[in-house]
C-alpha positions as a printed Julia matrix, in Angstrom:
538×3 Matrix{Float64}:
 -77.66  -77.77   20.72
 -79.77  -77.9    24.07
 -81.43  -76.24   25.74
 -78.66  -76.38   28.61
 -76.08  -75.35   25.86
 -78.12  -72.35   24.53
 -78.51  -70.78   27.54
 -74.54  -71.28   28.03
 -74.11  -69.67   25.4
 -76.12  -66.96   25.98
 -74.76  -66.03   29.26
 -71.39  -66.42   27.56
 -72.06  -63.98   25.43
 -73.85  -61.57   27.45
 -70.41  -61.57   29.77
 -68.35  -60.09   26.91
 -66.06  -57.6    26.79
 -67.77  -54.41   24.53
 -71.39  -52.26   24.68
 -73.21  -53.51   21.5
 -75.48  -56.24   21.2
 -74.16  -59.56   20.3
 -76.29  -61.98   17.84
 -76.45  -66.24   18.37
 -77.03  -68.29   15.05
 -78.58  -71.64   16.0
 -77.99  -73.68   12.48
 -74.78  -71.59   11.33
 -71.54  -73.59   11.45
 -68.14  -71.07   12.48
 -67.23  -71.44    8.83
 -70.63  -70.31    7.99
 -72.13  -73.14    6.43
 -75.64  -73.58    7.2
 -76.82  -76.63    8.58
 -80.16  -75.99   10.22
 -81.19  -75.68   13.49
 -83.71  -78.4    14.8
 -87.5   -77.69   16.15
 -87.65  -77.16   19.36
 -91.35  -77.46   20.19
 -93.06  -79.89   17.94
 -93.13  -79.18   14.39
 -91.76  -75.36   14.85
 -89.27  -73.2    17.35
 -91.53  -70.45   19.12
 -89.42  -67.65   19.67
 -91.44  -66.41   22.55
 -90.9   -69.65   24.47
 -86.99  -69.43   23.96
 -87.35  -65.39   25.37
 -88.84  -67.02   28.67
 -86.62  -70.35   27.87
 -83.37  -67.74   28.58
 -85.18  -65.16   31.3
 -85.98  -68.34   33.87
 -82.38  -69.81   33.57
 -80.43  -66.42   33.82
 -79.29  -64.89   37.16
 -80.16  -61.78   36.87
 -83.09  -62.71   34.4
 -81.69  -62.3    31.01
 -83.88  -60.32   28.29
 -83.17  -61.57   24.49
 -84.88  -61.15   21.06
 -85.64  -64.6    19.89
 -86.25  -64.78   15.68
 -86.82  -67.9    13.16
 -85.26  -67.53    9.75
 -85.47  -69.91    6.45
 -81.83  -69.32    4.73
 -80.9   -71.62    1.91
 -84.34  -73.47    2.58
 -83.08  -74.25    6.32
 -84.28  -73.14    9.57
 -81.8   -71.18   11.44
 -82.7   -69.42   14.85
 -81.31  -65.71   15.53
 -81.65  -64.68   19.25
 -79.96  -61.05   20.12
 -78.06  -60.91   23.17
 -77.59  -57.52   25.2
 -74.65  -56.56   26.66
 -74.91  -57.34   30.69
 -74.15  -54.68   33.24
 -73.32  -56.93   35.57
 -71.71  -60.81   35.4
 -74.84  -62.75   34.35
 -74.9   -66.73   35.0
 -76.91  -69.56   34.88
 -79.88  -70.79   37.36
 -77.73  -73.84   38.8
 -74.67  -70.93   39.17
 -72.58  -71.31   36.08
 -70.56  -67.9    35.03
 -68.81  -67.96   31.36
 -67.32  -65.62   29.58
 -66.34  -64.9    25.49
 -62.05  -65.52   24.87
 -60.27  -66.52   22.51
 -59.27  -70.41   23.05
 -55.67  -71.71   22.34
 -56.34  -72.59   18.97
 -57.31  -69.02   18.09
 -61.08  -69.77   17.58
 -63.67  -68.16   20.0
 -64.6   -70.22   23.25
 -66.37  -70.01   26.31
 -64.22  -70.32   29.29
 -65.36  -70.27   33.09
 -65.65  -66.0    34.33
 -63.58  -66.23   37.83
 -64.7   -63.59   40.65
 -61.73  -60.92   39.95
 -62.82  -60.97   36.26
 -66.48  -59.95   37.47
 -64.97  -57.5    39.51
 -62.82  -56.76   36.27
 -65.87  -56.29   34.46
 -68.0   -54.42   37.03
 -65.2   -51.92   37.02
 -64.74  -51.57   33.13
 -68.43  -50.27   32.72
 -68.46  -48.06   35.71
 -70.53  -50.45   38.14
 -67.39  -50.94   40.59
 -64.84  -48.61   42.02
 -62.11  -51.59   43.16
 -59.61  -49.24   44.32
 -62.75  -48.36   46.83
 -63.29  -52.2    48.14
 -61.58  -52.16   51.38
 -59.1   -55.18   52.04
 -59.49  -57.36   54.2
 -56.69  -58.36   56.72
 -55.37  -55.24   56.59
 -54.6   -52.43   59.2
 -53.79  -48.48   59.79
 -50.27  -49.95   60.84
 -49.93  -51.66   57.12
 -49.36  -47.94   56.23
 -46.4   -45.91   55.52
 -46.39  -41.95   57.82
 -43.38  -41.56   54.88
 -46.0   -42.05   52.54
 -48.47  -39.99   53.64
 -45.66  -36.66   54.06
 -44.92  -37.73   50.43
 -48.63  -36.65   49.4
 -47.92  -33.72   51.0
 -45.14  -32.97   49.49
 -46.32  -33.83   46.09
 -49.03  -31.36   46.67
 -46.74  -28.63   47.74
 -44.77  -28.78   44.87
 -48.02  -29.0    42.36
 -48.03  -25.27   41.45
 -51.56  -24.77   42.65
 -52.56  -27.79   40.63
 -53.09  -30.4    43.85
 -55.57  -29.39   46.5
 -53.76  -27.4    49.53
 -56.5   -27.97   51.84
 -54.82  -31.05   52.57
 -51.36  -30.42   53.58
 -52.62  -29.41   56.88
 -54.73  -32.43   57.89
 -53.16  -35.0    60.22
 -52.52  -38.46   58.65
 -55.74  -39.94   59.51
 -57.62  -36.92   58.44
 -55.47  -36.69   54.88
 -56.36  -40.64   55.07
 -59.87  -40.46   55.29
 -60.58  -37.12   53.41
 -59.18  -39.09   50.04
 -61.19  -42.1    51.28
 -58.62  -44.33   51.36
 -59.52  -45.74   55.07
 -63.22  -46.04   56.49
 -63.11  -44.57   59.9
 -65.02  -42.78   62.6
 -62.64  -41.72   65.33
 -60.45  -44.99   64.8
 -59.28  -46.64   61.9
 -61.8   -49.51   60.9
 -60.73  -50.54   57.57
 -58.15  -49.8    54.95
 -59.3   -49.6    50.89
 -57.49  -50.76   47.92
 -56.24  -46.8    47.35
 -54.64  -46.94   50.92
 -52.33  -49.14   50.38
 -51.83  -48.24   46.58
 -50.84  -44.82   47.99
 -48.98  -45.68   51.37
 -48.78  -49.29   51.37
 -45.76  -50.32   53.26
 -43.91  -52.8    50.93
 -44.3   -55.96   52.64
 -47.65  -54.81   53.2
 -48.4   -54.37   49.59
 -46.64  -57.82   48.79
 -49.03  -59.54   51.03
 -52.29  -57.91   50.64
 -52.23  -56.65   47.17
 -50.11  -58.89   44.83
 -51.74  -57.93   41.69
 -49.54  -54.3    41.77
 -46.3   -54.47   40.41
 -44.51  -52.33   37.68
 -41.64  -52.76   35.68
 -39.07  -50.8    34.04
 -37.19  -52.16   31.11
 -34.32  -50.46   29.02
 -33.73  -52.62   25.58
 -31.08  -52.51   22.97
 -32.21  -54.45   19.96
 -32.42  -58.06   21.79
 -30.37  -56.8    24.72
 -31.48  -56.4    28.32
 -29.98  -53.21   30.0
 -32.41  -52.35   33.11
 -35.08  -54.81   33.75
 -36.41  -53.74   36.96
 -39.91  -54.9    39.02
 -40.9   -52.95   42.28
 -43.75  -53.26   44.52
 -43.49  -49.34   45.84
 -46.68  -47.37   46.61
 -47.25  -45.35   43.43
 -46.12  -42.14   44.46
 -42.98  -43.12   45.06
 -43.32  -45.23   41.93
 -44.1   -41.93   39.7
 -41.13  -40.08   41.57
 -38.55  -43.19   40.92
 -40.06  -43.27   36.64
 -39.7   -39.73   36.67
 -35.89  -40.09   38.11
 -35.01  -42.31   35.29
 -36.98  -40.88   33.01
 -34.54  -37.72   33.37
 -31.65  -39.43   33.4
 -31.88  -40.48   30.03
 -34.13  -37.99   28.19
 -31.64  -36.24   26.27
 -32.07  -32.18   24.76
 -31.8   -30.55   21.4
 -31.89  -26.7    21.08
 -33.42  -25.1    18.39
 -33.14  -21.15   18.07
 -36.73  -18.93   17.8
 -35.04  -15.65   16.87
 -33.29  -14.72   20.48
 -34.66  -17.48   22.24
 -33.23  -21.06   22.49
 -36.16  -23.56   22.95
 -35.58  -27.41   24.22
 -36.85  -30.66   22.03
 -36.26  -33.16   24.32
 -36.08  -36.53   22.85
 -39.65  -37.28   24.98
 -41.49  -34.59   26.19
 -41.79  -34.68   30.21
 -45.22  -33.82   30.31
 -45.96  -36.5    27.77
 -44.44  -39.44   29.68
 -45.7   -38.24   33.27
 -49.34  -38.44   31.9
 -48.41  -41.84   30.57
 -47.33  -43.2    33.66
 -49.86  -41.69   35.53
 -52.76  -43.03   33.38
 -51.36  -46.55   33.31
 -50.95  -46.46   37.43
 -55.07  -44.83   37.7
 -56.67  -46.92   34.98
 -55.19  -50.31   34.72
 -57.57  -53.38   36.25
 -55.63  -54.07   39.81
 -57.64  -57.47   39.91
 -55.25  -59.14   37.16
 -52.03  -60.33   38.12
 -49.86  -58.53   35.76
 -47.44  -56.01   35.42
 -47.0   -52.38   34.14
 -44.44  -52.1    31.77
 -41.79  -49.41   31.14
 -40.32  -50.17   28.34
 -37.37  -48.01   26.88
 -36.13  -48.64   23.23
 -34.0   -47.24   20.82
 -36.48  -45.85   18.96
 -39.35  -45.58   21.6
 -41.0   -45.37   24.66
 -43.46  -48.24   25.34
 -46.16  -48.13   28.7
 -48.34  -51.15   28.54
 -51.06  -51.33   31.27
 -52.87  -54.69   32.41
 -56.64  -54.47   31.52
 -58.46  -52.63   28.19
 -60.26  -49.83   27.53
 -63.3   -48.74   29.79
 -66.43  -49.5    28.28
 -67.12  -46.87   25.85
 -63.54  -46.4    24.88
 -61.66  -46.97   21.12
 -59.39  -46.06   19.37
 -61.06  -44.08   17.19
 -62.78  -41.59   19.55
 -59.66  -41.88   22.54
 -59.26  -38.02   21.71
 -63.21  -36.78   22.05
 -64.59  -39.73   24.13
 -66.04  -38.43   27.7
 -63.08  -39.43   30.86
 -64.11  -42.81   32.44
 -61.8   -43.66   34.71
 -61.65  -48.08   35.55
 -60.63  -46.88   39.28
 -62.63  -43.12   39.84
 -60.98  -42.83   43.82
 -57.96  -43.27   42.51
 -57.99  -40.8    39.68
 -59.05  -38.19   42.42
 -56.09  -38.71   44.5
 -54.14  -38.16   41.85
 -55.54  -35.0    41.0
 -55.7   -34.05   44.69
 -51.97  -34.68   44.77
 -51.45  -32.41   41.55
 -49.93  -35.48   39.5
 -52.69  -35.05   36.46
 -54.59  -32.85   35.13
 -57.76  -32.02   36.5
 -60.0   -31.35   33.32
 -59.11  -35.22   33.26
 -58.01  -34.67   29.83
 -54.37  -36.34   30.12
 -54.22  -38.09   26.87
 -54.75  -34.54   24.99
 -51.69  -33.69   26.6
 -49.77  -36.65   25.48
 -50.75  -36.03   22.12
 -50.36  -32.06   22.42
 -46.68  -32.55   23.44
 -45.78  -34.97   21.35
 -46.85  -33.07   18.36
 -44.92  -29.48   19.42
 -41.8   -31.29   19.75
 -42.13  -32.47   16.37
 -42.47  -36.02   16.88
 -44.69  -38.05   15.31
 -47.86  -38.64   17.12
 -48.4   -41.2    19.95
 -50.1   -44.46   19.4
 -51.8   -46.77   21.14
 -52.8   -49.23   18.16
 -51.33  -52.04   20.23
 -53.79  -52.24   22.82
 -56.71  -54.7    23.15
 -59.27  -56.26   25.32
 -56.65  -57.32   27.68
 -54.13  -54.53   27.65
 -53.88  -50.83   26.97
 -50.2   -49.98   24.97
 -49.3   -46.47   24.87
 -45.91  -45.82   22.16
 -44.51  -42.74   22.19
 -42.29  -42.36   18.91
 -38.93  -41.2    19.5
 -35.68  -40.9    17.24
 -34.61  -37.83   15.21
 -36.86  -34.95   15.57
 -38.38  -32.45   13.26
 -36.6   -29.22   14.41
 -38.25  -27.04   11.74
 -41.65  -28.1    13.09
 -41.03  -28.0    16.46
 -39.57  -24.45   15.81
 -42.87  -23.54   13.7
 -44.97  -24.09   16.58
 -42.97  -22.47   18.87
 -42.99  -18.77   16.51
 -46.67  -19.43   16.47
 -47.3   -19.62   20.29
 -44.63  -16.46   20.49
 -46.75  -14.39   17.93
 -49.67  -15.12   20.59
 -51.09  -17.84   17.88
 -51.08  -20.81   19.32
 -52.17  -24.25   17.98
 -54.82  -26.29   19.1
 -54.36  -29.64   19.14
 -56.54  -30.88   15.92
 -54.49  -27.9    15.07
 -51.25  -29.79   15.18
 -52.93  -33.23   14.08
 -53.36  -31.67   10.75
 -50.5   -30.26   10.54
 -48.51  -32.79   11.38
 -50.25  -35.44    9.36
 -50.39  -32.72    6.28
 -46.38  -32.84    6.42
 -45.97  -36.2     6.61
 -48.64  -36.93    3.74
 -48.76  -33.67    1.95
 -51.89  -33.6     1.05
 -55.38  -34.54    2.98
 -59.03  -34.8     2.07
 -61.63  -33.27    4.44
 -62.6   -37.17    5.32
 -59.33  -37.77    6.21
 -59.1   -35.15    8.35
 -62.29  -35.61   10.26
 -61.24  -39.02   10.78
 -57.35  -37.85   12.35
 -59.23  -35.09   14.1
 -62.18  -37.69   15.68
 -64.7   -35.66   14.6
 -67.62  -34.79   12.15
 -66.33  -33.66    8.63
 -67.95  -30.23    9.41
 -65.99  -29.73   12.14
 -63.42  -30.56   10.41
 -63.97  -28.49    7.09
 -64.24  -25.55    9.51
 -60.4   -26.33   11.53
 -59.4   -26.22    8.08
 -60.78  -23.6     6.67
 -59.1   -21.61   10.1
 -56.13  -22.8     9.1
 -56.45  -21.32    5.5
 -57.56  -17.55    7.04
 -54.26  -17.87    8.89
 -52.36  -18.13    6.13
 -50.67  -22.08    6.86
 -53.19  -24.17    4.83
 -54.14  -23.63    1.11
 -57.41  -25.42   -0.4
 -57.46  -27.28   -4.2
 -60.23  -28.57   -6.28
 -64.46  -28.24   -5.4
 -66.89  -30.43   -3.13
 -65.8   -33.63   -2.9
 -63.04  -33.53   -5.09
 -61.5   -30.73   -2.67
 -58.1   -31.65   -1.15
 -56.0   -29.34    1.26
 -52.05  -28.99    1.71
 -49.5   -26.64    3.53
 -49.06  -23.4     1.94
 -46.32  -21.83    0.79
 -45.12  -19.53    3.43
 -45.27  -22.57    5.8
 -43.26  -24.77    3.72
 -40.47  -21.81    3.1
 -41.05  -21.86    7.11
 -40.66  -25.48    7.19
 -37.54  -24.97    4.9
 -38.96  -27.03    2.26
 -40.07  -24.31   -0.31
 -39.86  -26.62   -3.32
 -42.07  -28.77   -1.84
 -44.97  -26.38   -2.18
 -44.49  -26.58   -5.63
 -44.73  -30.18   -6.37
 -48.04  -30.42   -3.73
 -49.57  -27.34   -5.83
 -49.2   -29.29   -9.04
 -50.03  -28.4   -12.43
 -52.15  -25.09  -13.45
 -55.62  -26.02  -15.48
 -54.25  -25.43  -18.76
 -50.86  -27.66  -18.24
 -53.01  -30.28  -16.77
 -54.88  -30.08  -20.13
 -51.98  -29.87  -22.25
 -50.27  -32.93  -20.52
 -53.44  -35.2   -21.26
 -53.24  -34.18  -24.75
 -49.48  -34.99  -24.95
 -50.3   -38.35  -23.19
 -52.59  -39.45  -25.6
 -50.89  -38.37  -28.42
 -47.85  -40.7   -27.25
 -50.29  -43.92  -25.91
 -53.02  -43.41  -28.02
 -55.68  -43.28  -25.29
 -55.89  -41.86  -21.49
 -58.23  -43.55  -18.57
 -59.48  -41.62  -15.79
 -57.01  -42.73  -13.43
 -54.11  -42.35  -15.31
 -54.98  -38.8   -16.01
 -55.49  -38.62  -11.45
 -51.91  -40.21  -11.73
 -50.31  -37.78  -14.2
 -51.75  -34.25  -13.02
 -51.58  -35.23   -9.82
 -55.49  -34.81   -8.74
 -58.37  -36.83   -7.41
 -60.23  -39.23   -9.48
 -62.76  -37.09   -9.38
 -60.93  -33.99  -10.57
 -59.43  -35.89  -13.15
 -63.08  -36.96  -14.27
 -63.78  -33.05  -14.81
 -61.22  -32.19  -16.45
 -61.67  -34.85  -19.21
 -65.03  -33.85  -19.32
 -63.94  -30.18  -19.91
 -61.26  -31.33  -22.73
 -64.76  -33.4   -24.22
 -67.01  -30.33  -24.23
 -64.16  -28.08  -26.01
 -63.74  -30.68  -28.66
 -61.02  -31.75  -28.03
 -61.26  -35.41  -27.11
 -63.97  -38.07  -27.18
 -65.21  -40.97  -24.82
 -64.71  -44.42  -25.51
 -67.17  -46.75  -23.87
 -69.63  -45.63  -21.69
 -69.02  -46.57  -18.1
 -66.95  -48.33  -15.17
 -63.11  -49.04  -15.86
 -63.49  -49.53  -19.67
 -64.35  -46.28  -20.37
 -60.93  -44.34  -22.07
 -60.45  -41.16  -23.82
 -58.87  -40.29  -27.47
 -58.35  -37.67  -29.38
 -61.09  -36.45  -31.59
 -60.62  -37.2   -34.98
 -59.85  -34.52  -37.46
């Protein structure tokens, strides 16, 4: 590799998506074989040369750890790469980035100026729904538009901002900061024509916007749809359909009759929204609406913010890819604005009983929101609702446990931090609530401890025998059903003995040693998956 090559790769590296450091083996093959890297200056590689090497051929100045290595008796040269906060490139102007090639194997491909805008924008550097658009003009907006925001606010229930229903349109304009202007007009920004575009104006100056709504059958296209509208009028026309085909079950809470719509409003509306605010407007692509059988799908063009994953989307700090944006909405009354939409999806899913909302799809390139539909869990749904009536209402780990705890039966405090997105103490401790009120019973000590529904909630749940199978087995049936086990097979393992009393491994390794102390059975072998138990001879 040269010199010209290394720093290519550097920079390539430095441009990719993520916030962790990135590491370069010079004299590791992709496959991993070692095959040595070659001495760079004389005799020996001086890391400090290839640190200045990489800082005088990097625009901005590039700052990596350089380190020499002897693996399998070979040289091999480890430089760490930082993450870049903004598009790094080469002295003579060269600007790669990290993909995946066409064969599936990781490449460096050229970094084009709307994916450094891209990337600007994912890690909170760039607003581009602030840029202002050149070739555009007040005229290029929509009056109809602007009474729509109005409108939207009016009928927000104190959650837009009524300060601006009285402004005239330039005012309204320029207090969101969708135009730049004095006492005239000078300029329009990316939000004003998001927000009251004109079509033909939003065709011709912003091509990247588009959204789509889809109905499916199986293989079958129904509705396949693509608009260029402003999004306001874009969440109103979603919405439209949206109620057109959400369909109602009713579900009686002792005189009152409460709703389980098929998908919850509230859950869809924050889906839509957060796919119009947060997807990257510099990639030619479409939002998708897709409706199944099963299913609602939204799939937004561009990934995660930086900082974002899937396994803290639920405690992660708000970072919006398009912050002006996100305001208007607010302004307008259309989200939330503790910024906390995707608790709401999740919330509303859950006290519907459906199963929670996923967004395992999504990657680098795309965010993919499913909302699970088909038959719902009355009982659950009805569950909730006595709870809120009795002026108990469920938070929302709340209803991640409990969900997940009818669905699985049984979880361990790990689990449950992990569903929850938080520390197992925190977790312990939601738990432990959920015991003092009476829905949540606790089994076994320490580590071994496991937790399932309690009775009352599964004779609430109308499942009462299933409380009985989770409890399982008292301590002196468990012991009497290893003894009858190895009486018939001769012998019992640890994890058969998990498997038969339905327990932990590690409760089953405590109860064997229990039946040991009392005399009743001895230990064959002395460690690892050998070890089995017998009865004691006579």
């Amino acid at each position: 590799m040269s010199d010209g090559d290394l720093v290519d790769a550097i920079v390539c590296l430095a441009n990719r998506p993520g916030s962790g450091p990135a590491w370069l083996l010079v004299g590791v093959e992709d496959d991993g074989r070692i095959t040595g890297a070659r001495s760079r200056h004389g005799d020996s590689t001086d890391p400090l040369r290839i640190q200045s090497l990489v800082a005088g051929r990097t625009r901005p100045a590039l700052s990596v750890r350089a380190e020499c290595h002897v693996l399998d008796d070979l040289p091999v040269l480890l430089i760490e790469v930082p993450v870049a906060r903004a598009p790094v490139g080469t002295s003579d102007g060269r600007y790669l980035r990290r993909a995946l090639g066409g064969d599936g194997r990781p490449a460096c491909i050229p970094m084009h100026f709307h994916e450094m805008q891209a990337m600007q924008a994912n890690r909170g550097a760039l607003d581009y729904s602030a840029m202002t658009v050149q070739g555009a003009h007040w005229s290029d907006l929509d009056p109809l538009e602007l009474e729509r925001f109005r409108r939207f606010v009016r009928e927000s229930q104190g959650r837009g901002d009524a300060s601006l229903i009285d402004l005239s349109d330039v005012e309204l304009a320029k207090a969101l900061g969708a135009v730049e202007a004095n006492h005239e007009v000078s300029a329009v920004r990316v939000l004003g024509l998001l927000l009251f575009g004109r079509e033909e104006a939003l065709r011709r100056l912003l091509p990247t916007h588009e959204v789509a709504f889809q109905v499916l059958a199986g293989q079958k296209v129904e509705v396949n749809d693509f608009i260029r509208w402003p999004l306001l009028r874009v969440v109103e026309e979603l919405l439209t359909r949206f109620r057109a085909r959400n369909k109602e079950e009713e579900v009686m809470v002792g005189m009152l009759r409460i709703a389980v719509p098929d998908y919850p409003p509230a859950a869809f509306r924050e889906g839509v929204a957060n796919a119009l605010i947060h997807r990257d407007y510099t990639r030619l692509d479409a939002i998708h609406v897709q409706w199944h059988d099963d299913r609602i799908e939204i799939a937004s063009p561009g990934g995660f913010p930086e900082g974002v994953r899937l396994d803290n989307l639920l405690v992660t700090q708000p970072r919006p890819r398009n912050p002006l944006l996100a305001d208007a909405f607010k302004r307008a009354g259309i989200v939330e604005r503790t910024a906390r939409g995707i608790d709401t999806i999740y919330h509303e899913q859950l006290r519907n009983g459906r199963p929670a909302p996923s967004y395992a799809r999504s990657n680098e390139t795309g965010v993919v929101l499913v909302l699970p539909g088909g038959k719902a869990n009355l009982a659950f749904a009805a569950f909730v609702a006595e709870e809120s009536q009795a002026a108990r209402p469920l938070s929302l780990d709340d209803l991640l446990l409990l969900n997940q705890l009818w669905l699985d039966r049984r979880l361990t405090t790990a689990h449950a931090a992990s569903l929850i997105q938080k520390p197992e103490t925190e977790a312990r401790t939601r738990l432990q609530r959920l015991v003092e009120a009476g829905l949540v019973e606790a089994r076994g000590e320490r580590k071994g401890r496991s937790w399932h529904l309690s009775a009352a909630t599964y004779r609430r749940l109308g499942e009462p025998g299933a409380y009985v199978r989770q409890r399982g087995f008292e301590p002196l049936q468990q012991q009497q059903m290893v003894r009858q086990y190895i009486e018939t097979h001769g012998s019992i393992t640890r994890a058969e003995a998990a498997e038969l009393c339905r327990i932990s491994s590690s409760q089953a390794y405590r109860l064997l040693q229990k039946l040991e102390k009392m005399g009743l059975i001895v230990q064959i072998g002395r460690r690892g998956r050998g070890v089995r138990y017998e009865a004691k001879p006579r």
